[in-house]
N, C-alpha and C positions, 0 to 999 in steps of 0.2 A: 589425316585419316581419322574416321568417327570410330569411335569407343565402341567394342563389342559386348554386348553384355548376354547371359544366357536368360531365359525367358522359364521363370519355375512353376508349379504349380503348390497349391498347398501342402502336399507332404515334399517337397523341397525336391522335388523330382525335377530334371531338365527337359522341357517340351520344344523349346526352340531358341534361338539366338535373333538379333537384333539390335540396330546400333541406340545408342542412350538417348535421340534425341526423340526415335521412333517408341520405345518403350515410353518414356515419358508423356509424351505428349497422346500414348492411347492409354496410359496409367496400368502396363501390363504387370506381373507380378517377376519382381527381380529382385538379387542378393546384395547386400549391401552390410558395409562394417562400420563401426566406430573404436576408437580407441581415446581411453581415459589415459593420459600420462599423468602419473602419481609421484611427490618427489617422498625424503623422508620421513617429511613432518605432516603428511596425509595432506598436501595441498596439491588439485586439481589444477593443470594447468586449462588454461580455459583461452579460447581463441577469438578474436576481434574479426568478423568477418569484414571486408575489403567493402566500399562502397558502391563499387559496382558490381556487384554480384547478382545475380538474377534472385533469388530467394532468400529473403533478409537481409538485405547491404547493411552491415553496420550495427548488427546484432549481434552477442555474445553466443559464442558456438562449443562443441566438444573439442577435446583438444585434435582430433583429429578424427574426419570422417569420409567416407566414398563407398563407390560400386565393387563389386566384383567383378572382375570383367572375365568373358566366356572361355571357360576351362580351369581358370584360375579358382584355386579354395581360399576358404575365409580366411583364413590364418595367413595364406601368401597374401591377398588384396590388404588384411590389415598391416604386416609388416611392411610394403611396396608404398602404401599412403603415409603411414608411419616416415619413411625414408624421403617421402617426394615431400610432404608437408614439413615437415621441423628438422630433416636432418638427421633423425637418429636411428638405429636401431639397436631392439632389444629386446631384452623374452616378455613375449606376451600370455596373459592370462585370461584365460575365457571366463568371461562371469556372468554372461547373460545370453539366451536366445530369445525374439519376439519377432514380432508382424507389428510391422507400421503400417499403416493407411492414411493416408491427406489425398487432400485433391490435388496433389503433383505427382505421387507416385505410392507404390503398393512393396513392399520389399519383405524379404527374410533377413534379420538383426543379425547378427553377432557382435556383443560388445566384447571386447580385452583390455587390458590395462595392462599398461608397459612401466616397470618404475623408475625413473631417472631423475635426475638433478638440472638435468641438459649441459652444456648450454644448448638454443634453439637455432637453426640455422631457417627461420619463416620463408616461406613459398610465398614472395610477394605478391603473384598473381592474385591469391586466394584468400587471404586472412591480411590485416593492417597492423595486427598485433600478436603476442602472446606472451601472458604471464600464471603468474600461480596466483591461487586464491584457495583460502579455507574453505570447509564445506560450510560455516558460519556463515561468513562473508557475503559467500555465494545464496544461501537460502535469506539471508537479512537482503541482499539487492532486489531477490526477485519478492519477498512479502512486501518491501517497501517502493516495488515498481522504481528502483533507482536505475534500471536499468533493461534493454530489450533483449530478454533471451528467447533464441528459437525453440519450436514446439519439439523439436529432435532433441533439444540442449535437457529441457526440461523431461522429457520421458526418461531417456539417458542418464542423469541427474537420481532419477529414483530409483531407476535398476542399479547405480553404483549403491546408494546407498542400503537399497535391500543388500544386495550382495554381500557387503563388510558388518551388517546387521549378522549376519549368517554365517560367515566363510571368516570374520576376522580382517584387521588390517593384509593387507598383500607384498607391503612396501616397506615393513618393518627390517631396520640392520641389525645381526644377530651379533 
């Protein structure tokens, strides 16, 4: 059965519903989540997209990301990919809202961060890997092009770091 997703407009209004393949490929405006998993030590896990993926095979991705699908809120779709992707769940923290635009698709953001250690239980379908990485690490791979990160990885990537710029570590043990 194909993926329903709800169909928004820009004030995040619901105009109509359609499956993910039909949204896409008219580039209609739909919700969509990402979720940073953060462990103690501020390291991002960051995920190895699968080879055969249709968009980016084999690009470094967010730890974890998807649609909203129709009725569902952002907070349910983030924890639900959260659980299908790595296996875990946990309390999520909203840190960001935005509007992506590419020419595959048009969406309403909601970033969260989940803070865990893991371990990961990978959704082999979707991702080849997943490990932690520094935010160093991370910003020295992509200045020194040592590595292919998605245009999502990379927006995502800035909104964490405005976010802890502003709001403080999230993942701190008291």
């Amino acid at each position: 059965m194909a993926d329903i997703l709800d169909i928004v407009n820009d004030n995040d209004q619901v105009i109509g519903k359609a499956s993910r393949d039909y949204i896409h490929k008219n580039v209609l405006m739909h919700r969509g989540v990402i979720v940073w998993v953060v462990n103690s030590k501020g390291e991002l896990a960051v995920e190895k997209r699968a080879t055969h993926r249709l968009y980016f095979p084999g690009y470094y991705d967010v730890s974890v990301g998807g649609q909203v699908e129709s009725g569902e809120s952002y907070e349910a779709a983030a924890e639900r990919e959260l659980k299908e992707e790595l296996g875990l769940n946990g309390r999520l923290h909203l840190i960001s809202s935005y509007d992506e635009f590419s020419p595959q698709h048009k969406e309403k953001r909601r970033i969260y961060v989940c803070c865990s250690e893991g371990p990961f239980k990978p959704e082999n379908r979707e991702m080849k890997t997943v490990r932690f990485l520094s935010k160093d690490k991370i910003q020295r791979m992509m200045d020194k092009k040592e590595a292919e990160f998605t245009p999502d990885f990379r927006i995502a990537f800035e909104k964490y770091l405005e976010s802890e710029a502003k709001q403080g570590f999230l993942c701190a043990i008291s």
